[in-house]
N, C-alpha and C positions, 0 to 999 in steps of 0.2 A: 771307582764307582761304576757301576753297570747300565747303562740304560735302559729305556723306560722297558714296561714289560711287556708285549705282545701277543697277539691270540689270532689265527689264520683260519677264517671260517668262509662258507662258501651259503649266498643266498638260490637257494631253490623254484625255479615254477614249473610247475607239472604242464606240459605240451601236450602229452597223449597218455592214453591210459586203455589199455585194449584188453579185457578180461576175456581170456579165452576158456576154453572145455575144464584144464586141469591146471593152467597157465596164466598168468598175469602178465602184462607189457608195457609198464612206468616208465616213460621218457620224460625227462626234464634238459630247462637249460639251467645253468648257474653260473658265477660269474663270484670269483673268488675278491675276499678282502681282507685286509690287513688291520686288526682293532689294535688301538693303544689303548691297555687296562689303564684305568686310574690311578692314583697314588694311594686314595683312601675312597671309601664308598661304591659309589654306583654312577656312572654315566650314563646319558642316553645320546645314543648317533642315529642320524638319519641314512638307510643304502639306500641305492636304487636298484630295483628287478632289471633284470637281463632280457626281457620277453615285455611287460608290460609298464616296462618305466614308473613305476609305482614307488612311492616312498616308503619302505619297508622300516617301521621303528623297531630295535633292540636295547637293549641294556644290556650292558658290560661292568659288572665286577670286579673288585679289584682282586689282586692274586692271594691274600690272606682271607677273604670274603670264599674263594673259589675253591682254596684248599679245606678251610672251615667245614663249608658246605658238601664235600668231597668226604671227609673224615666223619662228618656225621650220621651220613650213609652207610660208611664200611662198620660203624659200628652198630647199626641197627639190622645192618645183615648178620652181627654175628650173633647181635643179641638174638635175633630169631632162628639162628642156626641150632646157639645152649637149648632155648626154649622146645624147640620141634622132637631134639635128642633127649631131653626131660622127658615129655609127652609118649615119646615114643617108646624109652624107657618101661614110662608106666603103664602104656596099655599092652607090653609084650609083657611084662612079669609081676606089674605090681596091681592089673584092674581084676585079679582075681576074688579079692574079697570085696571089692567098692560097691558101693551103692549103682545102682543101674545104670541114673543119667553121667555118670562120670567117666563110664566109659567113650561113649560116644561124644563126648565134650572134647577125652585125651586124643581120640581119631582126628575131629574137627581140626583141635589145634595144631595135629601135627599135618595135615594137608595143608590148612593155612601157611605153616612154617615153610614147607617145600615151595612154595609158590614163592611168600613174601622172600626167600632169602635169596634166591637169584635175582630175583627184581630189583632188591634192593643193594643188591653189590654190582648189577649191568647200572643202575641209575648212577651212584656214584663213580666208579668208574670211565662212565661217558661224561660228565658233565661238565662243562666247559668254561663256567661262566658268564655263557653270554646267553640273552632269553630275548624273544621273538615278543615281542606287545603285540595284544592283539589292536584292531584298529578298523577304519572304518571297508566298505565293501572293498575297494583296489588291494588292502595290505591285504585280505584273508586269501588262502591256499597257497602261503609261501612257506618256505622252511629254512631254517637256518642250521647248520649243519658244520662240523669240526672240518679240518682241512689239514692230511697229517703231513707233515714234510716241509 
């Protein structure tokens, strides 16, 4: 049997932040940790910030919960991939005889599609399981973040 299942995420606070002319300059500290997934459901662990000692609340997933959630993403990016190639389809060849507004319905949809289908295949793809609660003034402006290795 395997033991339990783990997850290596790093809690975030932003230290400096120096918007220059064409340039941005995001300095944080973080301070890496080690989640034990659940067996079944959902936990919640208390970290602590690396900068302001702050009790940072997350919730941690368990690994059929995270794959779940992962998988329902890949398929909503594909379903809007068919959709935008339909769309697109029909206003290359088929909005010749249509009625006016359906042209510009099939443009809509298919910009919508190019947006939503990256979006929604970078979301599943990153997502890790674990989520940040939000909480009162200390926990807000922190991030919690995957940790690859």
């Amino acid at each position: 049997m395997r033991g339990p299942k783990t997850v290596k995420v790093a809690v975030r606070h932003v230290t400096g932040d120096a918007g220059r002319r064409r340039t941005r300059a995001v300095t944080w500290a973080a301070r890496d940790f080690r989640l034990v997934r659940p067996a079944e459901g959902r936990d919640r662990v208390e970290l602590e910030c690396p900068v302001c000692t702050a009790a940072v609340l997350a919730e941690v997933a368990d690994h059929t919960r995270t794959r779940r959630v992962r998988n329902v993403w890949a398929v909503v990016s594909a379903l809007s991939l068919v959709v935008s190639v339909a769309a697109l389809g029909y206003v290359v060849h088929g909005a010749r005889g249509a009625p006016p507004p359906l042209f510009p319905a099939g443009v809509l949809v298919v910009v919508v599609g190019l947006v939503v289908t990256p979006a929604a295949w970078l979301r599943g793809r990153h997502h890790i399981g674990v989520v940040l609660l939000d909480g009162p003034a200390p926990r807000r402006g922190h991030r919690i973040v995957p940790v690859r290795g």
